[in-house]
Every structure is written in structure tokens, then in C-alpha cells.
C-alpha positions in Angstrom: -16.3 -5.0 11.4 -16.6 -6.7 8.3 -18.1 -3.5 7.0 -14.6 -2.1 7.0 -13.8 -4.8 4.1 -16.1 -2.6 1.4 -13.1 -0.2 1.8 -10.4 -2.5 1.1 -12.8 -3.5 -2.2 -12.6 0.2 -3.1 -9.1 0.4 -2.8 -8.6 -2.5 -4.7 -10.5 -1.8 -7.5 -8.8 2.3 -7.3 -5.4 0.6 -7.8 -6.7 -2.1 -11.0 -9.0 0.2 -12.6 -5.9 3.0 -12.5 -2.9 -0.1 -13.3 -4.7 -1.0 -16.3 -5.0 3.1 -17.5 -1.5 2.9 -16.9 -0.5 0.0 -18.9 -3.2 1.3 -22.0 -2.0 4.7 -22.0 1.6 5.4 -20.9 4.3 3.8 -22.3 7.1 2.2 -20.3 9.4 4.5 -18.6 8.5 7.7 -20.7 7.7 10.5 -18.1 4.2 12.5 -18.7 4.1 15.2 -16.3 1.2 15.9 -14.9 1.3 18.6 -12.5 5.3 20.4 -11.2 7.3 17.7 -9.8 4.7 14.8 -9.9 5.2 12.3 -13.6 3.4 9.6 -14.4 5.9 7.1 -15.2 4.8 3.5 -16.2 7.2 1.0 -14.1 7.4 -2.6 -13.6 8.6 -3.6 -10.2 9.4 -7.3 -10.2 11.2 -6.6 -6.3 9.4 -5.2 -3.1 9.3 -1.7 -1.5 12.2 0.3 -3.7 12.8 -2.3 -6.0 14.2 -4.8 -3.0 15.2 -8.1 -4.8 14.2 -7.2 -8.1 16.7 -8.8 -9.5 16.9 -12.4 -7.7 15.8 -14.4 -10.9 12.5 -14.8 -10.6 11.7 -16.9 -7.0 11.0 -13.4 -5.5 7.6 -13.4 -7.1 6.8 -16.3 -5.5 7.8 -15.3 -2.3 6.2 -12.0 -2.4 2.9 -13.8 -3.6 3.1 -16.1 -0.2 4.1 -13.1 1.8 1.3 -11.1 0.6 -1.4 -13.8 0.7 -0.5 -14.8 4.1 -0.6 -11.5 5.5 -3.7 -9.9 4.3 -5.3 -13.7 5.7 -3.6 -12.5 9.1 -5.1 -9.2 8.5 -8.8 -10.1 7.7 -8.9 -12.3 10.4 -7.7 -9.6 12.6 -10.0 -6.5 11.1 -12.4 -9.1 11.6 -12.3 -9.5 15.4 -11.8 -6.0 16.4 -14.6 -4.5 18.6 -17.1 -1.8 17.5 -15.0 0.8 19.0 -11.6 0.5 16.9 -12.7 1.9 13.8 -9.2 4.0 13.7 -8.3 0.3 13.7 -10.0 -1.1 11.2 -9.5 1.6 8.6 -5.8 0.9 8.7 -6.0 -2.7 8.2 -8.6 -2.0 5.3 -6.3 0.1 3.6 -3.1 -2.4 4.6 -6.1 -5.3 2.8 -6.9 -3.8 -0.4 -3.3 -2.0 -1.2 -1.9 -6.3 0.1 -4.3 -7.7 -2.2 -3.9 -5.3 -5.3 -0.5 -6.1 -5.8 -0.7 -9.8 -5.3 -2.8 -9.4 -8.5 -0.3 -7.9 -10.1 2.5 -10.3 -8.9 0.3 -13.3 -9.7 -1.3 -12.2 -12.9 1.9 -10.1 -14.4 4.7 -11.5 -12.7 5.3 -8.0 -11.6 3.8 -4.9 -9.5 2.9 -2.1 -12.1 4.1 1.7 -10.8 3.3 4.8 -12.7 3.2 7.6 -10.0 6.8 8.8 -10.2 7.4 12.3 -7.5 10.4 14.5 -7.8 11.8 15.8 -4.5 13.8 19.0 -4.5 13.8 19.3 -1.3 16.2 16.6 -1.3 19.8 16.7 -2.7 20.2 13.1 -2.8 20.4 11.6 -6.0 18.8 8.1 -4.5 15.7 9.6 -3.7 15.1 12.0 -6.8 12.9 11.0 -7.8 11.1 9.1 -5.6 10.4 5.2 -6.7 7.4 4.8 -8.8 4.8 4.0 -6.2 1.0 3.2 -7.1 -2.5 3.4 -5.3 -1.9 -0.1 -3.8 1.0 1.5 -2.0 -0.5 4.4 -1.0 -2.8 2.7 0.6 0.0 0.2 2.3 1.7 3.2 3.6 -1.4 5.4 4.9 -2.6 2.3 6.9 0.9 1.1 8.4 0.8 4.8 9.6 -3.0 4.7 10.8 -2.1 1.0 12.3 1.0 2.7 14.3 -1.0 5.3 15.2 -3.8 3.7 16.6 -1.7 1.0 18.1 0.7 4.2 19.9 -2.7 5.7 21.0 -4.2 2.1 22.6 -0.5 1.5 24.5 -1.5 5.2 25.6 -4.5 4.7 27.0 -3.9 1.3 28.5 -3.1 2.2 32.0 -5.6 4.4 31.9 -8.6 4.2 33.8 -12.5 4.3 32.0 -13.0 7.9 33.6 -9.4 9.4 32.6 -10.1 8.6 29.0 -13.2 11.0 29.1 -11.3 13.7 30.3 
């Protein structure tokens, strides 16, 4: 499966190549708006998902470097012992790899997670959520694999009691 890791590669290099286009082009927290409701928006996110902790003082970086570096270890290691067969699998934890990895960059090199893609709502009348918290390829990629991951996980636990000739059917 280690085949799946050229994927987590792309991702990674998606998210720096696009960080640094960010940080050349836009300037801090000055909307450009690219198409109806979507901005980009350079951000710095010294916190986790929505900002959580940004504000502790600084030992947050640390810990979301450990957290981070631990995790996509855990994850290799597991993308890396998956059978031929779990490719819906493996391209969650490749996408859960590369979007781990390219903020741990950020949070080692910056001291901070760079965010530019900033997405109004209208849907939604809450304030909180409009607009959405700048988010960047890195996350993207977080949350399309934690869905794949569920997924595939919900459609193993499916299959489990099943026997080799009711999964054909």
C-alpha cells in the first residue's frame, strides 16, 4: 500500500505550493473574492480546527506539532499494513497524511497554520458560522479522508458478519 503515500506527497505539496501563493500575494485578512460567496482571505491560525486554543500563549504549537507528528506515524504505519483490497481505505488515510503533515510544516516552520480559503454561508443565519473559518488544502484533505475513513470503516462493520458469498450479491 505504500503506493497510496504518492497521494499524501501530492496533497502535501497542493497545500505548500498554494500557502506560499497565499502569503506572496494576499495580504493579511483583506478579502479577494473570487467567485459569489467564496474569498480568499489570508489567515494565521496559531489554534486547531476553528481557531481552538489560539490563544494559550504559545505551548499550543508545541502540542499541536506532537499531536500531529504522532498521528500521521500512527497513520503510515497503518496505510502501511492494509491489505490490497482496502483501497477506500487507504485513500483516506493518504488524504488524513498529507493534509497531517502539511500543517505540521506550517506549525513548525511559521509557528502557525496559514488559511486563505474563507466561504460565506447564507444558508445559515448564524453569525458564528458566516463565514466559515478560513480553512486551506491541508484541511480539505483532513476532512475528505476523516469522512472516507468513517465511511469505509461503517461499510467494513457492515460487512463483517457477512459471509464471502453475501458480499457478491
Amino acid at each position: 500500500m505504500r503506493h497510496w503515500l504518492w497521494l499524501s506527497l501530492l496533497v502535501l505539496v497542493l497545500d505548500q505550493a498554494t500557502k506560499w501563493l497565499a502569503r506572496t500575494s494576499l495580504r493579511p485578512f483583506e478579502p479577494v473574492a473570487l467567485v459569489p460567496n467564496v474569498n480568499l482571505t489570508l489567515m494565521f491560525n496559531e489554534g486547531a480546527a476553528f481557531s481552538l486554543l489560539a490563544s494559550a500563549g504559545g505551548w499550543q504549537r508545541w502540542l499541536f506539532v506532537t499531536l500531529a507528528l504522532v498521528l500521521s506515524i500512527a497513520l503510515t504505519v497503518w496505510l502501511l499494513r492494509l491489505e490490497r483490497g482496502d483501497g477506500f481505505q487507504a485513500l483516506g488515510l493518504a488524504l488524513l497524511i498529507g493534509g497531517a503533515v502539511g500543517n505540521l510544516i506550517d506549525r513548525v516552520l511559521l509557528g502557525h497554520v496559514v488559511d486563505f480559503i474563507q466561504i460565506y454561508l447564507p444558508a445559515i443565519p448564524w453569525e458564528l458560522f458566516n463565514p466559515w473559518p478560513a480553512f486551506n488544502i491541508a484541511d480539505s484533505a483532513i476532512s475528505v479522508g476523516a469522512v472516507i475513513l468513517l465511511i469505509a470503516t461503517l461499510v467494513a462493520d457492515a460487512n463483517r458478519g457477512r459471509t464471502p458469498s453475501d458480499k457478491r450479491a
